[in-house]
NUZALO-958368 format. One record per residue (C-alpha): residue number from 1; x, y, z negated. Coordinates in steps of 0.5 Angstrom, whole numbers, plus 500, padded with zeros to 3 digits. Layout:
BEGIN
NUM / X / Y / Z
...
END
This chain:
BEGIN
1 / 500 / 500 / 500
2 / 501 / 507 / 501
3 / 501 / 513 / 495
4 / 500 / 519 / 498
5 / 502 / 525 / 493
6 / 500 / 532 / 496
7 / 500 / 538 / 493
8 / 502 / 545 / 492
9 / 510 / 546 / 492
10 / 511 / 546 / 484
11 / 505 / 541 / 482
12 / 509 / 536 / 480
13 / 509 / 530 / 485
14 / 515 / 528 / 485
15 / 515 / 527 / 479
16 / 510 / 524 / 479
17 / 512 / 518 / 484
18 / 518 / 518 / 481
19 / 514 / 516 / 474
20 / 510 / 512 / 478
21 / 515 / 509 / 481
22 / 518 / 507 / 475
23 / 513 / 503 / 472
24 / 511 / 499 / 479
25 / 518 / 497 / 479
26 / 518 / 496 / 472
27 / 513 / 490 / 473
28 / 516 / 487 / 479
29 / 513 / 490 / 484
30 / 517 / 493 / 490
31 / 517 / 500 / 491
32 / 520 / 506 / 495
33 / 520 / 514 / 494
34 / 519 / 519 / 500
35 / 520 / 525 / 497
36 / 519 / 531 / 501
37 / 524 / 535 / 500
38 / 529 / 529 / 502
39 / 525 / 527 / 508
40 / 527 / 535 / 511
41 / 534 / 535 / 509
42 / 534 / 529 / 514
43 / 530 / 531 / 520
44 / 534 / 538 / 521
45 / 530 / 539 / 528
46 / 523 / 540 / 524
47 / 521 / 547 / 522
48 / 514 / 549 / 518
49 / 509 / 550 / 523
50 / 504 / 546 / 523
51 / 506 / 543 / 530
52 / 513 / 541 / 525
53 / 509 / 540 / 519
54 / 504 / 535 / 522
55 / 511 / 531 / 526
56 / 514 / 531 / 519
57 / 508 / 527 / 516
58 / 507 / 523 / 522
59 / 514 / 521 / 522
60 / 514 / 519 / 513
61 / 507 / 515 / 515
62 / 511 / 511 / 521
63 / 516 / 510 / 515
64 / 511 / 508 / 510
65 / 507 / 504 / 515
66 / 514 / 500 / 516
67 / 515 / 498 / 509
68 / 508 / 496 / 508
69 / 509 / 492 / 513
70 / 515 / 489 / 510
71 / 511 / 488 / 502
72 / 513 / 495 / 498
73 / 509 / 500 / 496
74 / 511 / 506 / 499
75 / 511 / 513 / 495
76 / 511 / 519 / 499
77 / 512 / 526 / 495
78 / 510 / 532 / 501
79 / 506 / 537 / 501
80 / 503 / 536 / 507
81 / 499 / 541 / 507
82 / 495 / 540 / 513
83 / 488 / 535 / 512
84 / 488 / 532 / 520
85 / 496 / 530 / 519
86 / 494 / 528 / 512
87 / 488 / 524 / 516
88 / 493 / 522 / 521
89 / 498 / 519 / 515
90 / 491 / 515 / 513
91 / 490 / 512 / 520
92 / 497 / 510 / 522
93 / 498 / 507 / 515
94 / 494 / 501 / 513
95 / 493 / 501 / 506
96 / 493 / 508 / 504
97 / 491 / 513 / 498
98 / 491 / 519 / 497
99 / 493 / 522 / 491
100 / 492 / 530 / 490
101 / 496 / 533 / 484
102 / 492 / 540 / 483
103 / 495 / 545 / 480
104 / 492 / 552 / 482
105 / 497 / 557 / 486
106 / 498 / 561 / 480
107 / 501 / 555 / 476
108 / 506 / 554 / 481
109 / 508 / 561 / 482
110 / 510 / 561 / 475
111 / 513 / 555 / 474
112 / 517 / 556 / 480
113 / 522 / 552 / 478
114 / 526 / 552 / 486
115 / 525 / 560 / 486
116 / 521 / 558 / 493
117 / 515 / 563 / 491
118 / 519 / 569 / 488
119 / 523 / 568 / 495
120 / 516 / 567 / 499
121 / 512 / 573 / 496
122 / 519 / 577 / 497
123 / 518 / 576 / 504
124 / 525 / 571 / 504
125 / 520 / 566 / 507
126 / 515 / 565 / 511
127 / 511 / 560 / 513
128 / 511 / 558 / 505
129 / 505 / 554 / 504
130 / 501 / 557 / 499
131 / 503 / 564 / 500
132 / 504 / 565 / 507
133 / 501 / 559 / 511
134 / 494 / 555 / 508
135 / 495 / 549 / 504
136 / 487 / 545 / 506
137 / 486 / 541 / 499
138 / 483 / 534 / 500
139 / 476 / 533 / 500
140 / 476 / 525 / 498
141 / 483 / 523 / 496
142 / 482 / 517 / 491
143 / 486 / 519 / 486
144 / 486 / 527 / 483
145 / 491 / 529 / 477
146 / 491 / 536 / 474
147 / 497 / 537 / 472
148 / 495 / 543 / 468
149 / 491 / 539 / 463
150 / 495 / 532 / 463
151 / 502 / 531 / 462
152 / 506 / 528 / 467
153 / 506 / 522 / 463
154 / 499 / 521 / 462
155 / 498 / 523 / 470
156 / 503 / 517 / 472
157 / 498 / 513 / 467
158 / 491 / 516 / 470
159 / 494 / 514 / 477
160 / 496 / 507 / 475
161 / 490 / 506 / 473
162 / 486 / 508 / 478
163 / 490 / 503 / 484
164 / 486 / 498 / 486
165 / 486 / 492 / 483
166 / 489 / 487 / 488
167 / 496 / 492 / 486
168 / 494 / 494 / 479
169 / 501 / 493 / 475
170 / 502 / 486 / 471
END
């Protein structure tokens, strides 16, 4: 299966997948992360248009599908900001969840722990999702976590347990 984590940059999905991660290998299940800003650093030719941003998620859904295929569950970390190249992901992969970590813009921009809001409201970067560019909530994700009122802990524990039964950690 996939774990697909978007959200605001900030909103703690990396951190998320990561502790979630832990917790599935932990019990023996096979699992690798795809964070968002590693994924980048490796496909240099991408920019954040949305024509680069939907290329960039269809690229980590090829991935995931990949190692779905080979029995590992995908965690993908990115922003994705777009609802039809999330969409997209969702028909390209096979068995494929949606989990949206919310946190409202002004959590974020406070949080800023990378300084990205501070450079975009600045003007420093355009194209920042959030500030310059729109960030399209879903609208049916399987699993949603606020990372305003829970902890990344009881976070990881709410998405554990909301994973289907068949992939439910032992």
């Amino acid at each position: 299966m996939t774990l697909w984590f978007t959200g605001l940059s900030g909103a703690g999905k990396t951190t998320l997948a990561r502790l979630v991660q832990a917790k599935l290998e932990a019990r023996g299940h096979a699992a690798t992360l795809l964070d968002g800003d590693q994924v980048r650093a490796m496909s240099p030719d991408l920019g954040f248009s949305p024509a680069d941003r939907a290329a960039q998620s269809a690229r980590v859904a090829a991935r995931c599908a990949e190692l779905e295929g080979r029995g590992v569950i995908a965690l993908a970390a990115l922003i994705s900001p777009y609802r039809a190249a999330r969409e997209s992901a969702r028909a390209a992969i096979g068995d494929f969840i949606e989990v949206y970590v919310r946190a409202p813009l002004e959590v974020v921009i406070a949080r800023d722990v990378k300084g990205l809001y501070r450079r975009a409201i600045a003007g420093e970067i355009t194209d920042f999702t959030g500030i310059s560019a729109p960030y399209e909530p879903p609208l049916h994700p399987e699993i949603t976590v606020d990372t305003t009122t829970a902890s990344p802990v009881e976070s990881a524990a709410l998405i554990l347990a909301a994973l289907p039964l068949t992939a439910r950690v032992r």
